[in-house]
N, C-alpha and C positions, 0 to 999 in steps of 0.2 A: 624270175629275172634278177636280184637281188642277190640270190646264191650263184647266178653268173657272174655278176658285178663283182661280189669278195672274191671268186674262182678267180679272175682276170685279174686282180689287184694280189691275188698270192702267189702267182705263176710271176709276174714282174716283179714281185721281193725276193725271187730265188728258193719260195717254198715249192718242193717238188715232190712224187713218191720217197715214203719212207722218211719223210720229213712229219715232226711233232709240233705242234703250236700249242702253249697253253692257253685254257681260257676260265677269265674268273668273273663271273657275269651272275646278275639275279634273273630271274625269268622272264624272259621276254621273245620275240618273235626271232630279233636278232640271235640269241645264244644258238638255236638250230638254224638258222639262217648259215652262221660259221661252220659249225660243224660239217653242214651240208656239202658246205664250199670246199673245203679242204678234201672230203671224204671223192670230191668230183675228180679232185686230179692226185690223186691216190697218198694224200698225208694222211695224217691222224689228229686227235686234238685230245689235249688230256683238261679233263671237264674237274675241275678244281673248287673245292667249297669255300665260297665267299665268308664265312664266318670265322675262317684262320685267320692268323696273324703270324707273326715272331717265327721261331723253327719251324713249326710246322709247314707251314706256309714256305718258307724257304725251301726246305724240305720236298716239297711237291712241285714245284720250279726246277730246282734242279735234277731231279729223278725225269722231267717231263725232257730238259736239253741235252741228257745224256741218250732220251732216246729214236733224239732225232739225229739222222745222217749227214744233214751238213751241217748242222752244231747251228744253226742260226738263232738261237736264243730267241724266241718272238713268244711275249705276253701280250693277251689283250684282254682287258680288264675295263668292267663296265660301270658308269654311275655313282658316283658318291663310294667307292670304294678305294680311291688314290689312298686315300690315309694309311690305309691297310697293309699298299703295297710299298709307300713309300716310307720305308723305315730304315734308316740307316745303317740297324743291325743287319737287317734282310740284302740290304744292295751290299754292304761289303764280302757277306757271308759269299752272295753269287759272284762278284768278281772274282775274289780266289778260288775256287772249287769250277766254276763252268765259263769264265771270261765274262765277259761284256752283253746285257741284252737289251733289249730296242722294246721297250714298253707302248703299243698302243691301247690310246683311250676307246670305246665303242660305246656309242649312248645309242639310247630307243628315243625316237620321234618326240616323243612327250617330255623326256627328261632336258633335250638340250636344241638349238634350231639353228645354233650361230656357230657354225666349225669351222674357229678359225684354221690356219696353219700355225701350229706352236712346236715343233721341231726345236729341242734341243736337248743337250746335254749336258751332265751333273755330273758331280764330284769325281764319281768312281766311273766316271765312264759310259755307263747305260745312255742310252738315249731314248727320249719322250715324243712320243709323236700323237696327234689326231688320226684316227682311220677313218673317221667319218669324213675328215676335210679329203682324205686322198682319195675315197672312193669316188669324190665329185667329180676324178680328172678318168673313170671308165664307164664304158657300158655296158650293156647285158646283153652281147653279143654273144650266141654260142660258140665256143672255141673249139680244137679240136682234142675235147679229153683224155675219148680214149685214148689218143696214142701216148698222151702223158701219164696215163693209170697203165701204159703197156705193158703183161708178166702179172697185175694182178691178182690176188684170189680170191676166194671165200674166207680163208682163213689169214688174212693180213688184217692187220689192228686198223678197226674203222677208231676208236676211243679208250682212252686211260678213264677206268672209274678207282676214284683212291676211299682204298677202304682202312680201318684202322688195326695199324698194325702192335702186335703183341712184341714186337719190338720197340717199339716206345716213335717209331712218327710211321703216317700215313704210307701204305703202300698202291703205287700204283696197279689193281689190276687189269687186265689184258681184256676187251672189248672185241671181237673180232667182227667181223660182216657175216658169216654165217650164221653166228650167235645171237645177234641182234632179228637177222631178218626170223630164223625160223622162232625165235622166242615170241617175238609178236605172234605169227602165223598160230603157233601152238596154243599161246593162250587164248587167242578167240576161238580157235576148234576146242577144246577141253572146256570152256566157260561160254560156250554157245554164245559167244558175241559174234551179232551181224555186225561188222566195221562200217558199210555205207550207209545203215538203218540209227546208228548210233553216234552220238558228239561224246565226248570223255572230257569228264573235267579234272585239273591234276592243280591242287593250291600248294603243293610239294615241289624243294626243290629238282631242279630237273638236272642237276651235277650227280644227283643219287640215282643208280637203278630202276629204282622202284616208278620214278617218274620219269625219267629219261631213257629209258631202254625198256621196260614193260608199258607204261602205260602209251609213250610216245612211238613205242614198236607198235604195238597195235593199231593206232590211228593210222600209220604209215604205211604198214601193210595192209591195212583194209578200208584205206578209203574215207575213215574217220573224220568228222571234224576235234582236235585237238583245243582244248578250253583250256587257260593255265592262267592261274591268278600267282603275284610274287609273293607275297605272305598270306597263310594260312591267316583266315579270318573266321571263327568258329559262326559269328553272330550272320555273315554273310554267306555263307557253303549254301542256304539251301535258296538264299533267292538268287544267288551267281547261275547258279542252277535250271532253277526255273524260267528267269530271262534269257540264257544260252538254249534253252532245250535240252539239257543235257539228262540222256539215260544210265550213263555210265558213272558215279563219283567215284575218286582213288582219297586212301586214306592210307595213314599211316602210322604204328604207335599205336598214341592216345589219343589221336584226332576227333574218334569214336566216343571216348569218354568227354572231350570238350564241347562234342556237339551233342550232348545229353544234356549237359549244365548249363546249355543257353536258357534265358528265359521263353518262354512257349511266345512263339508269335506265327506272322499268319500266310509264311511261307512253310512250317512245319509240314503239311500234307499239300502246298500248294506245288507241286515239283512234280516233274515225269521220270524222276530217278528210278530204272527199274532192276539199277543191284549197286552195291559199294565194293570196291575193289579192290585190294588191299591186307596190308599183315601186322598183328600185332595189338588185334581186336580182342579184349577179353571178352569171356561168355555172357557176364552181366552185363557189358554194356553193348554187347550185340544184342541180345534179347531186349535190352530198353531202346536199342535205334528202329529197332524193326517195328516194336508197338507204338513206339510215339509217332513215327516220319513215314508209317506203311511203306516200308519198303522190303517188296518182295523177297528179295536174294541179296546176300550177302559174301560175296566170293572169296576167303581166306586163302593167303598163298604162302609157301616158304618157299625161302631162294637166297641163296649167297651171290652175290656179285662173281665172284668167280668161281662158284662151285656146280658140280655137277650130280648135285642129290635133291634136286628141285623137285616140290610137290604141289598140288591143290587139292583146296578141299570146296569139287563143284558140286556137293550133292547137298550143301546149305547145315550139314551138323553143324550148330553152335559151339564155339569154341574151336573146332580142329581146326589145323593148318594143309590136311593132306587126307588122300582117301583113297586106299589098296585094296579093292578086294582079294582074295586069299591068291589069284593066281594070276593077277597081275602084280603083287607082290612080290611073288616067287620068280618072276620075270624081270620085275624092274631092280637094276643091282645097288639101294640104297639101300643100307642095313644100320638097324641100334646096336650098339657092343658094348657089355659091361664096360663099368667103371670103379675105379676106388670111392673113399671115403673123401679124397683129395683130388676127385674127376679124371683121375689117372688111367688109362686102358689098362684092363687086367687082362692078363696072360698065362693059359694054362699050363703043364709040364710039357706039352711040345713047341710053348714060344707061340702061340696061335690065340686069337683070340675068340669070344663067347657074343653071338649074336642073344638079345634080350628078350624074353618071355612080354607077353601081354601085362601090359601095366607095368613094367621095369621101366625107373629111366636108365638111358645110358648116351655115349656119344655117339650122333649119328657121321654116317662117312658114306660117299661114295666109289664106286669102283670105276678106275682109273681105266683107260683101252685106249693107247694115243694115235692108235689105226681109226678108231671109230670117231670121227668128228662131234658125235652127242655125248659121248665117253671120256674125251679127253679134257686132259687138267691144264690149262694155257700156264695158269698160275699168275706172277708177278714181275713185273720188269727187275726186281732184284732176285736172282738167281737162288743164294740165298736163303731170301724167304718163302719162295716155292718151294724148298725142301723140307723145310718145318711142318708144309701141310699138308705132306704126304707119311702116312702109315704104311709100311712093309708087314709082311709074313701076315696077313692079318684073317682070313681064312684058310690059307695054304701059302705053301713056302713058294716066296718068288712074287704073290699079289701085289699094286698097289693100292694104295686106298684114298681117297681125299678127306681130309682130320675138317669136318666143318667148323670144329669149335664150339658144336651147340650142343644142349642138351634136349633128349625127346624121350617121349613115351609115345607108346602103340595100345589102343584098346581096341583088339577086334581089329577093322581094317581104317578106322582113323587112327589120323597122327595128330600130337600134342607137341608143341615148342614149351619146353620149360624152364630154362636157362641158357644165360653167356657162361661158358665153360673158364676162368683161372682168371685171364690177363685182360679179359677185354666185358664192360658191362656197356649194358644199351639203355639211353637214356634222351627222353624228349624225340625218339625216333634215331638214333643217332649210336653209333657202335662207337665206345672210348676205349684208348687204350688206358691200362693203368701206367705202362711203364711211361706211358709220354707224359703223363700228369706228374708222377713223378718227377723226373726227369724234372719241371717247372717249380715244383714244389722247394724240389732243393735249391733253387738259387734265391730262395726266400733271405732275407738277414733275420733266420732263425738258427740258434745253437742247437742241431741237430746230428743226430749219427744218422738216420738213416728216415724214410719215409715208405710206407706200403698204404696204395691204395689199393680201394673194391667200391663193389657196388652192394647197396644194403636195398630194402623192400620196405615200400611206405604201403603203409593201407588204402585200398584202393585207386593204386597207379598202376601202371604197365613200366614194367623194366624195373631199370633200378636206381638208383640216385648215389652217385660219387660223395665216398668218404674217404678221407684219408689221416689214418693212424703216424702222428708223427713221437717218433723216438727219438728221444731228446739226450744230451750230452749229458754225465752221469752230475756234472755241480750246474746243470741250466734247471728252471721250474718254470713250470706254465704262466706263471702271474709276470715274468718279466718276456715273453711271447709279445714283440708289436701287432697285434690284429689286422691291423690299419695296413701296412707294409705287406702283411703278408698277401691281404685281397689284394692290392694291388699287382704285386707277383703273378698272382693267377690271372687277376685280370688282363694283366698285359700280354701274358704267352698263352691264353685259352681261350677257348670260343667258350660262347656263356653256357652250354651244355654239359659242356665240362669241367669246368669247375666243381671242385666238391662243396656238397652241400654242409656237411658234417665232417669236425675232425673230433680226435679222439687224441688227447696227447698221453706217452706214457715213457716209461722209463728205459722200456729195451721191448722190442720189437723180435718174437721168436723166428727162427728159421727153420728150414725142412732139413734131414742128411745132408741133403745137396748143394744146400746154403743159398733156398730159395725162400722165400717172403710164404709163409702161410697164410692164408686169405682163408680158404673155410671158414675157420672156426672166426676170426674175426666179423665174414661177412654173416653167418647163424646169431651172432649175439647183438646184430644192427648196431641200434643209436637209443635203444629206451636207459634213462638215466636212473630209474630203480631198479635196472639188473646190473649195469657198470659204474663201477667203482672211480675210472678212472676219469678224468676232465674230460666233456664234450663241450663243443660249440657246435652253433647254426650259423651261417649265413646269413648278412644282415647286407642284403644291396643298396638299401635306400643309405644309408649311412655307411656304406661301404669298408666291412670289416664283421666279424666274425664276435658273435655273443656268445655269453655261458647258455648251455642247453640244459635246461632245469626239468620238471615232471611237466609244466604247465604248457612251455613251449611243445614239448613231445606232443603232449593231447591236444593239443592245436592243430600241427602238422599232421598228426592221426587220423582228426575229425575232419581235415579240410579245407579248416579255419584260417589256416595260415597258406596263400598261396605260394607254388612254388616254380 
């Protein structure tokens, strides 16, 4: 009824087929409640991470109005988020580049009960409205959709998920309805989930794939009850659990590893969890969730938001992400391909490149077939950057290929995930680009030439933690660096994930032939302060600015000691 209600209330603002609406909302019933609504009378809704601000955030606003057909600019954005949205840089930036847009507020029942009418308009134009005051004036009458969904397909964009692009901001990629419905379908056939027999619980945001398109595809297509909590609460996962019924958990990262370091209490085995669902689970701490929490299975998956070299690994090996036997292998068209020293695809004398032996890594790629709907590469609303993540000639002349950007290895018929390949590391759950940290880095009041970020390897974490190497002006020194300013810097154009943890200050910063930033060898030599010579800091948030990173700090962060 509800999804009637926004349906009726976005057919009378003039949103129609092929029209986009953003949405920037924490978890709640409401966020697919919109989606829903839109998806009924054939728009789209571009599902945007609440944790931007500044560019970025602009950034995915604007990519979202350019990809709707009557340009109607429509935000809605939920709860204690205005701050975020409302920033002076960000509404001037959209006036000039996409016109004028019409901000609505959406709250969840609990957060707000008094919606007034507050209708008006600021400086540059936009206008602020309540959608909760307007949907009081419709009801949840069924309408006549389809003829308003009239022409459309399987393959028309049900959703924008923005993933991070190696272009320095967020790219939107391409969501379609066939993608959505058979991903559900397929992961509970391949992971033996009964959907009616089972509740799924998702403490992950749901603007990400991983919880909004796999976990909430599943319940959808099979009947599921759908459990979602708004923030990850490690001490809480296993009685949210317990109290819901829930047989299904989704995890993500390092979720795994912070639900190991709870203190043992007396929902640990009290739960009907009968598998955790999810990517990015190391083998230690799968092995420690399974004997502490008895839980059965463990279902490890890789999957790019818009890629089409998705794997599982449902046969419970610890560690792998994916599981080929030899001739469904040789059937399924996802292949390793050598790489350089510098992640680079290598290519032999006929231009072609070298699928990877057992235990090589290399970079994994898909094969492209834009006839075949499970085959094809939708890609990204910037044209573009669809081009960068396709490989040519790559078994024979004329292929193409889908460049995932990862790193893997094959033992036997599992798959291994083993790195973000050049410009993008993954941290807290979460894909960074470098060039966009960058990009922020520089508008520091630091005497710099130039900045290169990566990501470096902490002991015992998953992913990687943002460092950034800044090359400083040949008469600046580190001792006259404001710390203070610079956290600020970051704090204001990053979401906290991204931020780098560690810098690295040094005199000139090397480049490739091509007069591209070398990260390898930066990110091989981390942040220990008795192998580099040169000035590190850590991140200091409670005091907000950036310390000297001595031996003592290292073996802190090493051991633990020091959360991060």
């Amino acid at each position: 009824e509800e999804v009637n209600r926004v349906a009726n209330w976005a057919v009378n603002k003039g949103i129609k087929k092929g029209d986009c609406v953003s949405l920037i909302k924490k978890n709640a019933p409401e966020f697919v409640i919109l989606w829903l609504a839109m998806a009924k009378i054939g728009a789209s809704t571009a599902l945007i991470n609440f944790n931007l601000t500044g560019t970025p955030l602009g950034n995915c606003l604007k990519l979202a109005a350019a990809a709707s057909e009557t340009k109607n600019n429509i935000v809605i954005y939920g709860g204690g988020l205005e701050s975020s949205v409302k920033v002076p840089e960000i509404l001037e930036d959209l006036r000039k580049d996409s016109g004028n847009f019409h901000f609505f507020s959406y709250e969840s029942p609990t957060e707000k009960t008094d919606f007034a009418d507050t209708d008006e308009t600021d400086s540059y134009g936009h206008i602020w409205s309540s959608l909760d005051h307007e949907l009081q004036g419709f009801d949840t009458a069924e309408a006549d959709y389809k003829s308003m969904r009239e022409g459309a397909k399987f393959d028309d964009i049900l959703f924008y998920i923005y993933t991070s692009g190696t272009t320095g901001l967020p790219k939107a990629a391409k969501q379609n309805h066939l993608r959505f419905v058979g991903g559900g379908l397929a992961a509970a056939v391949l992971n033996l989930i009964e959907g009616q027999k089972y509740s799924m619980y998702c403490p992950m945001p749901i603007y990400h794939s991983a919880g909004g398109a796999m976990g909430l595809g599943i319940a959808l297509q099979n009947g599921a009850k759908f459990v979602m909590r708004e923030k990850f609460s490690a001490s809480n996962y296993f009685k949210d659990c317990a109290e819901h019924d829930c047989k299904i958990g989704q995890y993500i990262g390092e979720m795994v590893k912070y639900l190991n370091a709870t203190p043992p209490n007396e929902y640990d085995r009290k739960h009907s969890l009968q598998a955790l669902l999810g990517n990015g689970c190391r083998k230690e701490d799968w092995l420690a969730a399974v004997k502490r929490f008895n839980i059965p299975r463990i279902i490890e998956f890789y999957g790019a938001t818009e890629g089409n070299a998705n794997m599982v690994n449902q046969v419970n090996k610890p560690g792998a992400c994916g599981y080929f036997p030899w001739l469904i292998r040789k059937l399924y068209p996802a292949k390793i391909v050598s790489v350089d020293e510098n992640d680079e695809v290598v290519r032999n004398k006929k231009g072609l490149c070298t699928e990877c032996k057992s235990g090589e890594v290399g970079h994994l790629v898909g094969l492209i077939k834009n006839d075949d709907p499970t085959r094809r590469f939708d890609g990204y609303s910037d044209k573009k950057a669809t081009e960068k993540k396709i490989l040519r000639d790559v078994f024979k002349k004329g292929d193409q290929w889908f460049a995932s950007g990862d790193l893997m290895k094959r033992e036997g018929p599992y798959y291994y995930f083993v790195d973000r390949i050049g410009d993008t590391f993954r941290w807290k759950g979460e894909n960074c680009s470098t060039r966009e940290i960058e990009s922020v880095i520089e508008k520091a009041p630091v005497d710099m030439k130039e900045v290169n970020v990566y990501g470096v390897q902490i002991k015992n974490t998953n992913g990687r933690a943002g460092m950034a190497c800044i090359g400083l002006e040949d008469d600046a020194k580190p001792e006259e660096i404001d710390f203070g300013q610079l956290y600020q810097t970051v704090k204001k154009g990053l979401a906290s994930y991204q931020r780098p943890i560690f810098l690295r200050i040094k005199t000139n910063i090397e480049l490739t032939s091509t007069f591209k930033h070398k990260k390898v060898g930066l990110r091989n030599e981390g942040f220990d302060p008795s192998l580099i010579s040169d000035p590190l800091f850590f991140i200091d948030n409670e005091n907000e600015t950036y310390v000297p990173l001595d031996e003592k700090r290292f073996n802190s962060i090493q051991n633990g000691e020091i959360k991060l």
